[in-house]
C-alpha positions as CSV (number, residue, x, y, z in Angstrom):
1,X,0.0,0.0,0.0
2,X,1.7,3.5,-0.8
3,X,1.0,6.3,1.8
4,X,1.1,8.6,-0.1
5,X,-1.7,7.7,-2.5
6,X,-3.6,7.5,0.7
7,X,-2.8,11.2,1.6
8,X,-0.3,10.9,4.3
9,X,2.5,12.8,4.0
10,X,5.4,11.2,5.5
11,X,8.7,13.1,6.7
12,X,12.1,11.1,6.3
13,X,15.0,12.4,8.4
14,X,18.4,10.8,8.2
15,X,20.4,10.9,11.5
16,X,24.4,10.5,12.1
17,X,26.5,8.9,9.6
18,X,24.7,6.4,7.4
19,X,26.7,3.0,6.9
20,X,26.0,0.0,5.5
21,X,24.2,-2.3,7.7
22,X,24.1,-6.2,7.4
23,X,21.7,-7.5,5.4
24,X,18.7,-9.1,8.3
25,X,19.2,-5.7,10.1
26,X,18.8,-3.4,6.8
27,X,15.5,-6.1,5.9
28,X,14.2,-5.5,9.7
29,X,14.5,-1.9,9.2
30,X,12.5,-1.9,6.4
31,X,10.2,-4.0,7.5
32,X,9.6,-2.1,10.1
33,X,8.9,1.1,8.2
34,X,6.5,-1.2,6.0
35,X,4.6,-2.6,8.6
36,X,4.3,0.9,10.9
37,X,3.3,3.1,8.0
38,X,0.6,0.2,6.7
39,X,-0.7,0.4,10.4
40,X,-1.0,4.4,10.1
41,X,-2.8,4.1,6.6
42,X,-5.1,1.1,8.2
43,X,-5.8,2.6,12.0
44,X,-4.5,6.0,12.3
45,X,-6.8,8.0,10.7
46,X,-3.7,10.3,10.5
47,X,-2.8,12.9,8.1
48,X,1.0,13.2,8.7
49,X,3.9,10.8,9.3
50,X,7.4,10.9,10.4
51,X,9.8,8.4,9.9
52,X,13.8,8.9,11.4
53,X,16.5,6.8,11.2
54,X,19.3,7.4,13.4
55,X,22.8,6.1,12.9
56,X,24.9,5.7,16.3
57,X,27.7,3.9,17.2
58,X,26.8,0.0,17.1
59,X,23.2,0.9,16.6
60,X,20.5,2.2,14.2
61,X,17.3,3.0,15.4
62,X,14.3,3.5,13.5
63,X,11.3,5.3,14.6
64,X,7.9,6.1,13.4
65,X,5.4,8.1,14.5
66,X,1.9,9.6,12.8
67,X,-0.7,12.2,14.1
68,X,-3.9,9.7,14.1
69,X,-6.1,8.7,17.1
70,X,-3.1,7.0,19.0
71,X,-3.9,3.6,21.0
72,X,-8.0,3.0,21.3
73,X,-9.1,1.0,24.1
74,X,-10.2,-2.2,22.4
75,X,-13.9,-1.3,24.5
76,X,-15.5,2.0,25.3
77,X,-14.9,3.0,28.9
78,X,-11.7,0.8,29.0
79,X,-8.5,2.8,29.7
80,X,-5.8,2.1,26.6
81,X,-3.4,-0.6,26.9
82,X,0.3,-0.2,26.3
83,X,0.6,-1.9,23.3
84,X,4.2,-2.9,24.4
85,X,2.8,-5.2,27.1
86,X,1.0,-7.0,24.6
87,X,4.4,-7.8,22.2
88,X,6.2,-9.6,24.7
89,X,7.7,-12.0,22.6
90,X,11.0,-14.2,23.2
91,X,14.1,-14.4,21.3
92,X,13.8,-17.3,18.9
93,X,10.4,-17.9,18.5
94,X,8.9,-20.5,16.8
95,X,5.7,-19.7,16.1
96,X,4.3,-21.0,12.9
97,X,2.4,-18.6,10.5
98,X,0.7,-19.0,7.5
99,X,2.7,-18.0,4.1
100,X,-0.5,-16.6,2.7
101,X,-0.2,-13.6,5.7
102,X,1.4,-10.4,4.3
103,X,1.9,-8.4,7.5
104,X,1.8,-9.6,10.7
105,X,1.4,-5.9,12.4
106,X,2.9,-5.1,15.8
107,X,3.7,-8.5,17.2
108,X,5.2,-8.9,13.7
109,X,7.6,-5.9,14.0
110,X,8.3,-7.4,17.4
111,X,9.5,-11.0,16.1
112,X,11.8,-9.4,14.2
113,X,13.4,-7.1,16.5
114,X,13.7,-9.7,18.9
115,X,15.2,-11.9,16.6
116,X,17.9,-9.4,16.2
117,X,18.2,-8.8,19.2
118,X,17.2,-5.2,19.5
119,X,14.7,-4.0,21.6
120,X,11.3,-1.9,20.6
121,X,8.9,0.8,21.9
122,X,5.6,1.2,20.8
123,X,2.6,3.2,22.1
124,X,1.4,6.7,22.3
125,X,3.4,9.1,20.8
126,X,4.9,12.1,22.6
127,X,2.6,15.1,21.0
128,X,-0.2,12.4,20.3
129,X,-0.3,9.8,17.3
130,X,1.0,6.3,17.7
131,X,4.7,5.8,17.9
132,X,6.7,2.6,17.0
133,X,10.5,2.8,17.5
134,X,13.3,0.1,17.3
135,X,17.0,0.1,18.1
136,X,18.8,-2.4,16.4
137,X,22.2,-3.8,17.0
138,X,24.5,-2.2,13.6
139,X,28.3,-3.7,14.1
């Protein structure tokens, strides 16, 4: 799905020193970014979209953030969740999943961070929105 042909513009900011990154961290990444903006297109109801990637010493992280409704409690007059709580998922998982599936959302995005063994943040973002941010190992 392209965001943009849905009407959200998305912001791209480069951070640091791009390098090259291994290959399963560069897919990850990318994934990510996939999966997040699909999730604002699908849920957000936002207009805008930022996505950063920030190169550090031994690390990239990748965040990204939109200005839609942020987490909904799944039923009226519940409080929201953190979303994080619900993405607990160990290293090495096995879990089988169909091949038809093309996105496996948040839990998704988590599998794969744990699997390189980065760690994620997702949740309400700071000036509202939803937020999804991952910090991946880059040797």
């Amino acid at each position: 799905m392209q965001v943009r042909r849905a009407g959200i513009a998305v912001d791209l900011q480069v951070v640091g020193n791009p390098s090259k990154l291994a290959p399963g961290i560069d897919l990850t990444a990318y994934r990510i970014v996939q999966e997040a903006l699909t999730n604002t297109v699908r849920h957000s109801g936002a207009g805008e979209a930022a996505v950063t990637v920030s190169y550090e010493p031994g690390y990239v992280t990748v965040s990204v953030t939109d200005t839609g409704y942020g987490p909904v409690a799944a039923a009226v007059g519940q409080p929201a969740k953190s979303a994080a709580a619900d993405l607990r998922v160990p290293p090495n998982s096995s879990r089988e999943r169909p091949a038809a599936a093309a996105g496996f959302g948040l839990a998704g995005i988590a599998e794969r961070v744990a699997s390189c063994g980065g760690s994620l943040s997702v949740g309400p973002g700071v000036a509202g929105g939803f937020a999804v941010t991952a910090r991946l190992p880059a040797p």
